[in-house]
C-alpha positions, 0 to 999 in steps of 0.5 A: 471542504475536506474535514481531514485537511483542515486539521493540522498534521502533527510531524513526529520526533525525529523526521525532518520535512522540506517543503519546495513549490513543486515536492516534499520530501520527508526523512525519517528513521526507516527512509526517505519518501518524496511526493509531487505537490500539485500547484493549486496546493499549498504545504505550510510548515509552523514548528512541528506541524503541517498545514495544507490548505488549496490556493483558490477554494472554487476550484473543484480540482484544488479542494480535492486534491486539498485531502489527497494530499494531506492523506500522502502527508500523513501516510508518508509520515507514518511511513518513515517512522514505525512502516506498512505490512501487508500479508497475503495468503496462498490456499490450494492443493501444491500452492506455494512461495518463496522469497530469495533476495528480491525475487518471489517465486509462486507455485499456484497451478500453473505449468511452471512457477511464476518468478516476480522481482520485487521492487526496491523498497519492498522486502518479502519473507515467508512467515508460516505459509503467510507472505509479509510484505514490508515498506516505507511507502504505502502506495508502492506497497498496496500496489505490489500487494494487488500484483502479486494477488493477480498471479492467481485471484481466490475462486468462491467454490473451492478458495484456491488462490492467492488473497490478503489476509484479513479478506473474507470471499464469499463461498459459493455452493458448487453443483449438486452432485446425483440429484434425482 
């Protein structure tokens, strides 16, 4: 049995969560986050607290989604009360980028800059060098975060390329040039 699941999750000053059989929307400050629930979960709600229990514990599928689930909760709840930022970095010789409204242009090697629509619910700014990407919902986020990453992946012999910012890569040594 997931440890996570067991403990209830607090809900936060001023966020209101509405439990249905098939979802649960959360409200807060900064938005509005619905998730899917799955059937062999159950959501209960006493006061300022959240309990997420599986309807039948020898289902395997049910005790796993049983800590999945408390994880979106809680990550939905921190969502809409403070938010998630990632930053990802650009290294190399004319790399670059820029955020206009939704759209991110990146200047990475390429014969002609690469144009991304960033998706609703995500804002991007340009903060020394550094793209800041900002949102309510954290799945959405880390998954325009590995897109964007992908546009051109950091190489280990010279560290071009576009990475997070707290990822370390590993460099390699490159050719030993007039070896004799």
């Amino acid at each position: 049995m997931p440890r996570i699941a067991k403990r209830p999750i607090t809900i936060p000053q001023g966020v209101t969560v509405t439990i249905s059989e098939t979802e649960i929307i959360v409200k807060g400050a900064k938005g509005e986050l619905r998730q899917p629930l799955p059937a062999s979960v159950a959501v209960v709600q006493n006061d300022n607290t959240l309990s997420v229990s599986a309807k039948d514990l020898n289902d395997p599928e049910a005790v796993v989604l049983w800590g999945t689930v408390a994880s979106h909760i809680k990550n939905m709840l921190v969502g809409v009360t403070t938010g998630f930022k990632k930053s990802l970095a650009i290294s190399g010789v004319g790399y670059t980028w820029n955020v206009s409204g939704q759209k991110l242009t990146i200047k990475a090697g390429y014969s002609h800059p690469v144009v991304m629509e960033l998706p609703v619910g995500i804002t991007g700014a340009v903060e020394e060098g550094m793209l800041v990407l900002s949102s309510i919902n954290k799945e959405l986020l880390g998954e325009t975060a590995a897109n964007i990453r992908r546009v051109r992946e950091p190489e280990p012999y010279q560290g071009s390329g576009i990475r997070y910012s707290d990822e370390v890569i590993r460099r390699k040594v490159g050719k030993a040039a007039g070896a004799a």
